[in-house]
N, C-alpha and C positions, 0 to 999 in steps of 0.2 A: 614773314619776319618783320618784326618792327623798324621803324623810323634811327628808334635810339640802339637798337644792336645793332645796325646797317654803318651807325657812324664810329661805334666802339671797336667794330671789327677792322673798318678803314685805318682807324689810330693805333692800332697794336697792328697793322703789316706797317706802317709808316715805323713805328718805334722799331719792329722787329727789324725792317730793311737796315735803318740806322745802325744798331748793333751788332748786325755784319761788318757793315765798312767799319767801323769802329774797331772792330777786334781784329780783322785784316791790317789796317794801319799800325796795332798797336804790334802784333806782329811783327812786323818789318821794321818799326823801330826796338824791340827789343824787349817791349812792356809786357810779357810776357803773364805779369799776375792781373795786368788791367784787360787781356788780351780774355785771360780766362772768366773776369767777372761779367764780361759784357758777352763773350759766349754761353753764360749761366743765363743770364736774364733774356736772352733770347731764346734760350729753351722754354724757360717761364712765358715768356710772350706765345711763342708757337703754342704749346699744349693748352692754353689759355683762350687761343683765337679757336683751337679744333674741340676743346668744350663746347664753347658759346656757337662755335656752328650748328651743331647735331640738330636734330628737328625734336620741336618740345614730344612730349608723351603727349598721347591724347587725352584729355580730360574722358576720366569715365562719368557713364552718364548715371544720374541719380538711382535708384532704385524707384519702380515704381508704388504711387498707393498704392495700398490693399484696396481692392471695391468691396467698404464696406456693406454695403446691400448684398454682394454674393456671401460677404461672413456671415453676416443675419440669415442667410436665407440657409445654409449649411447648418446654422444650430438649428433653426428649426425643423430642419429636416432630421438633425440627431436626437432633440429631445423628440421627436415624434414617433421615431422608431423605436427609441426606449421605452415609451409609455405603451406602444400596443407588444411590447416584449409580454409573453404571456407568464412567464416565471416570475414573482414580487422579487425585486430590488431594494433591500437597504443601505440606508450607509449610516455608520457610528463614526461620529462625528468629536476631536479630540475632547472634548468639553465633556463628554460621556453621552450626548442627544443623541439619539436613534430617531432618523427621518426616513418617511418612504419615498421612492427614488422611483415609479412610476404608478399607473394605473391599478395594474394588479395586487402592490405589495397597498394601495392605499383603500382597494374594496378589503382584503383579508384581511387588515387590521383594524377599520373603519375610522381614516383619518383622512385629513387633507393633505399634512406635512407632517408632522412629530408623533411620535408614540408617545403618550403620554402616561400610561401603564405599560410598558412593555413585557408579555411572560419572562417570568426569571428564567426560563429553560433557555428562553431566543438571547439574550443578554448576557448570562451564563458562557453560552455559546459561541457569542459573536465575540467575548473579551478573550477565552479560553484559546480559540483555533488558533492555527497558525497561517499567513499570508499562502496562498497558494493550494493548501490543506481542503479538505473534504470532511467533512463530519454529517451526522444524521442529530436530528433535534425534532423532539414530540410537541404539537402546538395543541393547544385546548382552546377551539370555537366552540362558543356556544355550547352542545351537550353532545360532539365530536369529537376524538380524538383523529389528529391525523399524524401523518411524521413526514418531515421532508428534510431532504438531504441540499446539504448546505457547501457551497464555495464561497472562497475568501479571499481577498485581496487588498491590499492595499496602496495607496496612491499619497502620493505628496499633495496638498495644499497650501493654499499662500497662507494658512492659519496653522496648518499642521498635518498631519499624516489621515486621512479616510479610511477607513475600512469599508472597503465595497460587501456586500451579499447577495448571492443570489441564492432563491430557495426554488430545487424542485420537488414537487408533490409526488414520493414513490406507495403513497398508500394503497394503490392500484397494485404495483408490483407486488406489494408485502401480502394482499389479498390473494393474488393470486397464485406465489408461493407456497401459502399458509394451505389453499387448495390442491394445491402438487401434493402436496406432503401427506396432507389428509387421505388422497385418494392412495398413493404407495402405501401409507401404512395402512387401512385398511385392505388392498391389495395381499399385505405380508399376513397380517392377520389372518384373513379368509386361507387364505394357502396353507399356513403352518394350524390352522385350529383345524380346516379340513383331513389334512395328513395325518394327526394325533386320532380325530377322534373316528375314520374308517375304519383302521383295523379293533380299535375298541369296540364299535358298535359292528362288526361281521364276529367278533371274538367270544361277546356277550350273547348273541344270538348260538353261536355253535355253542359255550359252556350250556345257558339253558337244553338245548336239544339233549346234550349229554347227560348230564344229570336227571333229566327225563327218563333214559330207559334204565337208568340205576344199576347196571350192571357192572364187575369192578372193572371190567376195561374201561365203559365210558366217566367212569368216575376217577380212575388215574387220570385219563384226559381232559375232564373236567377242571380240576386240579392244577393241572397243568398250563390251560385256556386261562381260568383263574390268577395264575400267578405272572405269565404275560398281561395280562389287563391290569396287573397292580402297577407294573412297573410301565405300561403306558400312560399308567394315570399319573406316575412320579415324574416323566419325562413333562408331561403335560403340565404338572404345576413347577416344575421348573424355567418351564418359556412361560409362564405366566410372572412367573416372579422377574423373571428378566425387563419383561415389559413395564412392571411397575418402578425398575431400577433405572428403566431410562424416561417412563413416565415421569418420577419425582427426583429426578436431577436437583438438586436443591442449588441456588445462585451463588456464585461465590464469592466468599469473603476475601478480597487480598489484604494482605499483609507485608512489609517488607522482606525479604527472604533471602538467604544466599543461595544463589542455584548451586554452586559446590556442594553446600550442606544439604541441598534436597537431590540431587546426584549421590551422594555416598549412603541416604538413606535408603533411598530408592535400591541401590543395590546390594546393605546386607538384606533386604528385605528378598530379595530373587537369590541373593548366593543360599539364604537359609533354605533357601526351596529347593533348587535346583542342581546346586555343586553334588547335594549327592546322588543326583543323577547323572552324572559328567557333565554338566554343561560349565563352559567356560564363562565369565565374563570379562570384557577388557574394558576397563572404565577411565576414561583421559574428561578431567573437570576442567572448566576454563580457566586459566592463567594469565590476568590476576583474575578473582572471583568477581562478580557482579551481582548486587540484589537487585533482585526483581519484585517488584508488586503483582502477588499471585495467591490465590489458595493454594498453601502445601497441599492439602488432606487430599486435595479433589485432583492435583498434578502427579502426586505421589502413585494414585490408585490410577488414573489414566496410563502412567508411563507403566505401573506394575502392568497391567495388561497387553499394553506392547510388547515388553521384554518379555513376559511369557509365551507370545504368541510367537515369539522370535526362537524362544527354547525350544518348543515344540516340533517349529520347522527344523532348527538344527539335528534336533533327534533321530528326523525323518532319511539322514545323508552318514548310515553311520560308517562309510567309506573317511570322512571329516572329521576331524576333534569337533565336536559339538562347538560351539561358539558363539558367542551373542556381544558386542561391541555397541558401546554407550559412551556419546562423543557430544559436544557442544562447541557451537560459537557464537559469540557474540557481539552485538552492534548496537550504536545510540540507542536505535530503536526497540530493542529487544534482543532475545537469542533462541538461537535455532537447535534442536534434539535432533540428532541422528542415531537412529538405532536401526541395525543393522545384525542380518545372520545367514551363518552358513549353509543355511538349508535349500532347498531346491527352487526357492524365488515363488512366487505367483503367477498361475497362468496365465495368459492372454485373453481368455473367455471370464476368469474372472477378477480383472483389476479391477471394472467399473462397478462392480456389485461388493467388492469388502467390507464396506464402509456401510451400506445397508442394511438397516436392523434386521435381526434374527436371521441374517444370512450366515452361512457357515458352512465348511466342507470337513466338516470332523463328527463323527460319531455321536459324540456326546456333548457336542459344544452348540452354545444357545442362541451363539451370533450378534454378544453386547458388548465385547469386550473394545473394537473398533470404534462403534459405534459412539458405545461412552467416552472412549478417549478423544475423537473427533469434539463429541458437544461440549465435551470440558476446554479444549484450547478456542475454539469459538468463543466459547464464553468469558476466556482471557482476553477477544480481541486478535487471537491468532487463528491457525489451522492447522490437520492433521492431512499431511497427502503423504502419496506411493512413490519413490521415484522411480526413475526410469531404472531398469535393472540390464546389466549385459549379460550375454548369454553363458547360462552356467553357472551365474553369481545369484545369491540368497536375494532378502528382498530387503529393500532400504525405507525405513518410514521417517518424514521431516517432522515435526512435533514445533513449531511456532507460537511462542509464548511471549 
C-alpha cells in the first residue's frame, strides 16, 4: 500500500471518529436533523475507507510474443506438405485468375503460378460448382484424354472469397470399370448366344437325318424339327435386337418438363395396355408440379417398362386386384419415382442380377426392359434401384431423375 493511501485512510478514520461525537452531542442536545447529517457523512466516510482498503487487482500480465521463427518455420512446414500433396491444387482467385497452389497442379498444367490458358471445361467447372460439391471434369493433355473428379471449396480472403480445387485423377477407375463391363457383357453374350444356338444346331442335325430317310413319319418330324428351328431363330433375333437397343441408347436431350405432365402421359400410355387386362393403376403427381430438365421420350419409355414390369408381376397374384401404384416426390435437387406392385416381390437369389442385361425370369422376355431404364436415369444424373421389400409385399423400384 502506498505512502499516499496510508495518510488518506488515517484522515477519513480521523473525520469519521469526529462525526460520531458530533452526532452524539447533537443528539443530546436535541439537533436531531444535524444529528442525522453527520450520521450520513459517516457512513460515506466508512464505505469510502473499506473501498480504498481492499487489495488492488493484480495487474494481468501482457500476453506473450508470438516466436516469430516458430511461425515461419510452421508455414513452411504447410506450404511443404501442400506442394508434395500429390492431387493438383487450384485456386480461382476473385479477379477471375486461376493459379496453381502446388507442385503437382504446376507439372499438369505446365506453369510456375497462373494458367494462363486455362481449358474451358477446368474453368467452366470451377465457376459452375458449388462450395463443398463434387463434380467430374475431362482435361485434354497433349493427345490424352483424362477425367478427374473435382472438390470445391471456398475460403475468405483479405481480397475476397478463394475457391480452393482439388483434382483426383479417376481415369484408372473409369478403365477399369469400362473392363468390368466389357468382361459381363461378353460373359451375357457367350451364355445367352450359346443357349439359343445348341438346341438349333442338335435340331438342324436331327431335321437333316430325317428328311434323309424320306419316309412320311420322318418328314411329319422333320417338319416339325423345322418349325422349332424357326422360332429359335425368331427368339434369337430378338435378343439380338435387344442388344442393339441398349447398344445405341442414343444421349439425352433435356428439356424443361413438368413431371405431372410426363406422369399422366406415362399412364394413359399403360392404362391403354393394361386396364383391359385388370390391372389397376393408382397415380398420385406431385403437388404443386415441378419441371424438371430431362428427356420426355427417353423417361417416358424407361418408366413404360417399369410399370409394365410391375403389371406383369401384379398378374402373377391373382388372389389381389392386380395393381400397380405411380407416386413422386420431390426436392431442390430433383425427384424421386416410385413404382410399386402388388405381385409377389423379387427373390432374394435374384435382386442383385435384375438390372443385368438380358437377364430375365420370363419366358418370353429379353431382359432390357431394366436395364434400359437404369441407363436412361444414369444419364439424367440419377439412378434406378430396388428397394427393400417386406415380406409378402410386391416389389418397389426408386427411379431418381
Amino acid at each position: 500500500m502506498g505512502f499516499k493511501r496510508v495518510v488518506l485512510l488515517g484522515l477519513g478514520q480521523v473525520l469519521l471518529f469526529a462525526c460520531g461525537v458530533g452526532a452524539t452531542v447533537s443528539i443530546q442536545a436535541g439537533l436531531y436533523a444535524c444529528a442525522l447529517a453527520l450520521a450520513l457523512t459517516a457512513l460515506w466516510l466508512g464505505a469510502s475507507a473499506a473501498w480504498a482498503g481492499r487489495p488492488s487487482p493484480p495487474m494481468r500480465a501482457a500476453p506473450p510474443m508470438p516466436d516469430m521463427e516458430a511461425v515461419r518455420a510452421d508455414q513452411r512446414l504447410l506450404r511443404s506438405l501442400i506442394d508434395q500433396t500429390p492431387a493438383p491444387l487450384l485456386m480461382l482467385h476473385p479477379d477471375g485468375v486461376i493459379t496453381a497452389g502446388n507442385r503437382a497442379a504446376r507439372t499438369l498444367f505446365r506453369t510456375d503460378d497462373r494458367l494462363v490458358a486455362p481449358p474451358t471445361a477446368l474453368t467452366e467447372a470451377l465457376k459452375a460448382g458449388a462450395s463443398g460439391g463434387r463434380l467430374t471434369v475431362e482435361l485434354v493433355a497433349e493427345t490424352s484424354r483424362r477425367t478427374y473428379a473435382m472438390s470445391l471449396a471456398d475460403l475468405a480472403g483479405p481480397h475476397g472469397t478463394i475457391r480452393l480445387a482439388a483434382l483426383l485423377d479417376i481415369q484408372p477407375e473409369i478403365h477399369a470399370a469400362e473392363a468390368a463391363a466389357l468382361r459381363d457383357l461378353m460373359q451375357v453374350l457367350s451364355h445367352e448366344i450359346m443357349n439359343a444356338l445348341t438346341p438349333v444346331a442338335s435340331l438342324a442335325a436331327t431335321a437333316t437325318e430325317l428328311l434323309a430317310d424320306e419316309t412320311p413319319a420322318s418328314l411329319a418330324l422333320a417338319r416339325d424339327a423345322v418349325a422349332t428351328l424357326a422360332r429359335r431363330a425368331e427368339g434369337l433375333m430378338r435378343f439380338v435386337d435387344a442388344y442393339r437397343t441398349l447398344a445405341r441408347l442414343p444421349p439425352p436431350d433435356p428439356k424443361p418438363t413438368s413431371l405431372a405432365g410426363l406422369m399422366e402421359e406415362t399412364a394413359r400410355l399403360f392404362r391403354s395396355r393394361w386396364e383391359p387386362r385388370g390391372v389397376r393403376l393408382e397415380l398420385t403427381c406431385p403437388s404443386p408440379d415441378v419441371v424438371l430438365e430431362l428427356d420426355a421420350d427417353l423417361a417416358i419409355h424407361a418408366l413404360s417398362n417399369i410399370l409394365s414390369n410391375g403389371a406383369e408381376a401384379a398378374l402373377e397374384t391373382p388372389a389381389r386386384t392386380p395393381t400397380v401404384r405411380f407416386a413422386a416426390q420431390t426436392d431442390p435437387a430433383g425427384a424421386t419415382l416410385t413404382i410399386s406392385d402388388s405381385g409377389p416381390g423379387v427373390s432374394r437369389e435374384h435382386r442383385e442380377r435384375i438390372f443385368q442385361s438380358f437377364f430375365t425370369t420370363k419366358p418370353e422376355g429379353a431382359g432390357v426392359g431394366l436395364s434400359f431404364a437404369r441407363q436412361v436415369a444414369l444419364s439424367h444424373g440419377g439412378d434406378l434401384t430396388l428397394s427393400a421389400q417386406a415380406p409378402g409385399e410386391g416389389a418397389v423400384f426408386l427411379m431418381r431423375l
